[in-house]
N, C-alpha and C positions, 0 to 999 in steps of 0.2 A: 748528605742524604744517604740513608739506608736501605736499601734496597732488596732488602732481603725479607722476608717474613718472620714476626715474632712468635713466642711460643702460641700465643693466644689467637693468632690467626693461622697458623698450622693446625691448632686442635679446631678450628671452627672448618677447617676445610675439611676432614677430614670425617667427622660428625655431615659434613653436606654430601659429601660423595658415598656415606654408609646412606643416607637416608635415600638420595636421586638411585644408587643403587637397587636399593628394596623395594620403594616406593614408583619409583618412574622406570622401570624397565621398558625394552624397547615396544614389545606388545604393548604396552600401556603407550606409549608415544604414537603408533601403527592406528589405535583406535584411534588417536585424539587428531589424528591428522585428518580421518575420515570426519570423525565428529563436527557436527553444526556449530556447537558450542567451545570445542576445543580444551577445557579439562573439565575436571568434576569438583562437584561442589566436597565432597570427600577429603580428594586431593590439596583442592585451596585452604582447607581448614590444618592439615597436618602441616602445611607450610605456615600457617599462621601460627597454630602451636609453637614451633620452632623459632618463633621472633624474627622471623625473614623480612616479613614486613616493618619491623618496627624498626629495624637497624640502625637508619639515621634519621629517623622522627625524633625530634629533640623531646628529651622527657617531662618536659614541661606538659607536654600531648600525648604522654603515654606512649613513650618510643624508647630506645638504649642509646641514642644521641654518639654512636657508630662512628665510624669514617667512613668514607668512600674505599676505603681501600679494604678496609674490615667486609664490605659487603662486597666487592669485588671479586675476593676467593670463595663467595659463597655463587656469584655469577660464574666463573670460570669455571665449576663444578659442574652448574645448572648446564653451561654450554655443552660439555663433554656428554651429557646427557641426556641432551635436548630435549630438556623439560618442558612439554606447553604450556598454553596460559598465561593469563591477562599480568603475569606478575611486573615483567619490565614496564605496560604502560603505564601499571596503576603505582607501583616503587620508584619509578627512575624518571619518569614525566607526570603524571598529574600531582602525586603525590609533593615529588620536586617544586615543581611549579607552585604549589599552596604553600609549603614551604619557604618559598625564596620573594614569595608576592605577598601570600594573605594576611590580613590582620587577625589579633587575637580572637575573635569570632569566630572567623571562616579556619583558620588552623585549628580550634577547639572540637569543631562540627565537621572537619574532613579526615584532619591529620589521625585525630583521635580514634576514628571508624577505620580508616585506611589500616592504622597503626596493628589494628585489631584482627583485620580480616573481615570485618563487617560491611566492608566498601571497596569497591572498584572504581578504577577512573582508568584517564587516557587524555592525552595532547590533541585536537584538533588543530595541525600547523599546515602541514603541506595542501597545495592548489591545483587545478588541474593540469596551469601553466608555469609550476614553478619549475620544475625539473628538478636538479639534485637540491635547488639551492633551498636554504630552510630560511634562510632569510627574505624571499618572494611572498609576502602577504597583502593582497589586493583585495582581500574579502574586507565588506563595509561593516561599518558600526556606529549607523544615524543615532543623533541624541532625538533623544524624544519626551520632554518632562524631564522627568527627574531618571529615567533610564534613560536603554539604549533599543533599538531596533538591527539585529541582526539578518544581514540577507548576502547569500553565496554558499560557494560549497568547498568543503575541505575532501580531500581525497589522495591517499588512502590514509584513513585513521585506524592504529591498529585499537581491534578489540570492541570499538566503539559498540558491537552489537550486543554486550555484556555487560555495560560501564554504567555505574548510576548516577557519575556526574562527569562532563567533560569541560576541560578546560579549553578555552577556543582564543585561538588570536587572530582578532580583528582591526582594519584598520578605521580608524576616529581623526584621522585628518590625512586629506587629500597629499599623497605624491609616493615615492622611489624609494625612499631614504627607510632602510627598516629601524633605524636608529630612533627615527620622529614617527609618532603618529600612530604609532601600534599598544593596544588596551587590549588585557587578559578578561574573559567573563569566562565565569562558573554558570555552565547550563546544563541544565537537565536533559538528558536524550528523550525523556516521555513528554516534555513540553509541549504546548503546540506550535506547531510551523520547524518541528526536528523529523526529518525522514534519514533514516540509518537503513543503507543498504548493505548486505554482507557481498565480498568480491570475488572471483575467483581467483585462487593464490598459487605459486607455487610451490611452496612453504606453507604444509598446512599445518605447522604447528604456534604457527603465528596467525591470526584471524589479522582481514585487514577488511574497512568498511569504504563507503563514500557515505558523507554524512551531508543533507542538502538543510541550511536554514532559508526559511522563506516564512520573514514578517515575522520572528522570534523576535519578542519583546523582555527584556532581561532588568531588574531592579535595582538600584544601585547598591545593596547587598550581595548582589553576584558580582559586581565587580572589582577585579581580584590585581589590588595595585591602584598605581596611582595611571588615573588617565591620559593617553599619551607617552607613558613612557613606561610601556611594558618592554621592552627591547632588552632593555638590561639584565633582568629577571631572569627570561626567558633565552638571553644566549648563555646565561650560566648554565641555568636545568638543559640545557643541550650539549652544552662541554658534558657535564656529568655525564650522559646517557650518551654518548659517543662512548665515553672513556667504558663505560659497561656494557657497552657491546661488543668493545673490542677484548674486553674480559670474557663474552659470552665465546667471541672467536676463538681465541685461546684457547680454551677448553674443547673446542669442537676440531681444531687443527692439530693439538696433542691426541684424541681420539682418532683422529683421522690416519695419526703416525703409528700408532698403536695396530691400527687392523691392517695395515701397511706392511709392516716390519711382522708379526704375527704372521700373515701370509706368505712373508715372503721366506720366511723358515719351515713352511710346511709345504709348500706345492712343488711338486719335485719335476723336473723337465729332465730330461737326458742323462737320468741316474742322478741329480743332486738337485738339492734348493735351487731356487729361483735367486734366490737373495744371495746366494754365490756369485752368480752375473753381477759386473760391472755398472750396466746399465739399470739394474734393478735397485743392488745396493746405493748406490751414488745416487738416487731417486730420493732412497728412504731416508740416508742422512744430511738430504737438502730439506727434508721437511723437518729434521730435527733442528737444522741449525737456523731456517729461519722463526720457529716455534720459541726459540730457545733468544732471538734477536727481540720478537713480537713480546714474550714476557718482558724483557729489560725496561721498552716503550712504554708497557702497561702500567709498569709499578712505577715506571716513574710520573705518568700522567695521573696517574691516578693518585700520585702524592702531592700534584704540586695544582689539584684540585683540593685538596685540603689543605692547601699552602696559603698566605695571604700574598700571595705576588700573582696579580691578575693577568698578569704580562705571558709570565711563563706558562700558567692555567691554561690560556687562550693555546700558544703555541703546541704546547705539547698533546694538547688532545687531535689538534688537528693532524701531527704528526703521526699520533698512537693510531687514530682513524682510518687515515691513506695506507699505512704500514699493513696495521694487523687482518684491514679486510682483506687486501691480495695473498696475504699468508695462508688465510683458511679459504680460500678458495682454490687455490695454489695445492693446498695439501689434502684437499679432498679429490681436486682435479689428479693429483700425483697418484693415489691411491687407489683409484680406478685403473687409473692406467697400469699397476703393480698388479692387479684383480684384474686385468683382462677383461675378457667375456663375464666372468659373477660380478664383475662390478655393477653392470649394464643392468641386471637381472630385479625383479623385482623384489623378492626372498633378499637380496641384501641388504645391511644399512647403510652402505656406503653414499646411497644414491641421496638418502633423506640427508646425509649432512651436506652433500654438495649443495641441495637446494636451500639448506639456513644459509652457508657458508653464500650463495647468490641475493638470498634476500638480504642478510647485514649488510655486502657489501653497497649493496642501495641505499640503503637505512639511514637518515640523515649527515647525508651528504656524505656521494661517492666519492672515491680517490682523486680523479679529477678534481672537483670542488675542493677538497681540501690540501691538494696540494700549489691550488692556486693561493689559496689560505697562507700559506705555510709560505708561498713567493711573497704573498705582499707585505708578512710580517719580518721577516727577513732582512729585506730591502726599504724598509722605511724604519728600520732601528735606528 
């Protein structure tokens, strides 16, 4: 395993941090965090141009059929830059999920829009009662004819108040086991019996909804996979979008070192730097070395999601998951602390990454959850 970047994903990173540069300055993140909507329709088209979206839509569907790893350094950029908008729901879960479930139809009619920028989506997984676990799916999915009858509520789904189709998982036979019983449907948010409430967040650069179905009637062309046994599908498109958030961390905990270390060469206390102290510098290069531990996890999760060893796939995302979210919370938390008082302040950025760096770490499935993960796989080898 190589572990390092090729020429061709160095220049794509590199092309991503000129454009989130130009493009997504912090003013422009400052608005979107107030904004109802969260980006512009401007903005999502220049990231479309760009092929962001199409990166690993197989081009069968009008995609550049990518790796995960290939679109990773264009996440890790996005994170350093904290890009808004619906991109992670609709590239790294709905998209994913049609991808890893839909038949030649529903891939021709989503992937292809998605691929384009023509179309937004988003995962409807989590419950009111599940807590971290993404595996906790209680919400029903009655047969009814030749459909289904959808009733419960997902929450928080992000983005949902923008998405023109979500993907929902439901459960189709009675019990515990997220392994049995669970069916993916494609539903419309304009439907009727869909109410999309937008939430309050702390991280407003991530929209997140409660989405309520009541007496959603779905045709059996929304149903996306084989019934009963959406489970499998659907714990891959979540390794994957782990593994890309912890890329998003990345990026946001290398920024976080960055105005850290910056500061700590110019504020000067008692005739010299701050970053002279002991306590200040040993701060900054704890965020480097665990920054620098957090990439090794990434690139290797992220590779052995484009591996065909499902073993390691599983493990190692959950590993990269638990690791890289306390890194970037860690290194945003350190960095304040290096900032003092303008940490606290509103005028700075430091405060907006702490609060991504708080919402990833929630974001399917906290450090706890996945280092129980990481026990039982371990221990049952």
């Amino acid at each position: 395993m190589d572990i390092k970047l090729n020429e061709d994903q160095i220049e794509i990173a590199r092309q991503a941090r000129r454009f989130c540069e130009n493009e997504s300055p912090m003013d422009y993140v400052r608005a979107m965090f107030e904004d109802d909507r969260g980006f512009t329709d401007e903005f999502w088209a220049k990231q479309a141009e760009l092929g962001w979206m199409a990166m690993c839509v197989p081009e069968a569907y009008g995609g550049l059929d990518m790796t995960l790893m290939d679109l990773a350094v264009v996440l890790e950029e996005m994170g350093r830059a904290m890009v808004p908008g619906p991109f992670f729901s609709t590239v790294l879960l709905a998209a994913e999920a049609i991808a890893a479930a839909g038949n030649d139809s529903q891939k021709d009619t989503y992937l292809s829009a998605m691929a384009m920028g023509e179309m937004k989506g988003t995962l409807a997984l989590h419950e009111p009662d599940s807590g971290a676990d993404p595996g906790y799916i209680q919400m029903t999915a009655v047969a009814d004819g030749d459909g289904f009858v959808l009733e419960g509520t997902k929450i928080p789904v992000p983005d949902a108040h923008v998405a023109d189709i979500i993907v929902c998982a439901a459960r189709t036979e009675a019990g515990d086991d997220p392994e049995k019983g669970i069916t993916l449907f494609l539903v419309d948010p304009k439907a009727d019996g869909v109410s999309v409430t937008p939430l309050p967040v702390m991280d407003g650069t991530r929209k997140l909804c409660a989405v309520e179905f009541t007496g959603v009637r779905v045709g059996p062309d929304h149903v996306l996979g084989e019934v009963n046994n959406g489970w499998t599908p659907l714990s891959r498109v979540l390794r994957r979008a782990q593994v890309a958030l912890c890329a998003e961390s990345l990026g946001g905990a290398q920024k976080a070192m960055e105005i850290a270390t910056e500061y700590a060469k110019e504020r000067v206390q008692f005739d010299q730097p701050i970053g002279a102290y002991q306590a200040v510098k040993h701060r900054c290069a704890q965020i480097y070395v665990e920054a620098e531990s957090a990439r090794s996890l990434l690139y290797w999760a992220a590779w052995a999601q484009d591996s065909e060893d499902d073993q390691a796939a599983v493990l190692a995302a959950s590993v990269a998951k638990a690791y890289c979210s306390e890194v970037y919370r860690n290194a945003t938390a350190s960095a304040i602390q290096v900032l003092g008082g303008t940490g606290f302040s509103w005028e700075h950025d430091i405060h907006l990454y702490l609060k991504r760096a708080k919402a990833n770490e929630v974001m399917l499935g906290d450090p706890v959850y996945h280092r129980e993960q990481v026990a039982r796989l371990i221990t049952t080898e």
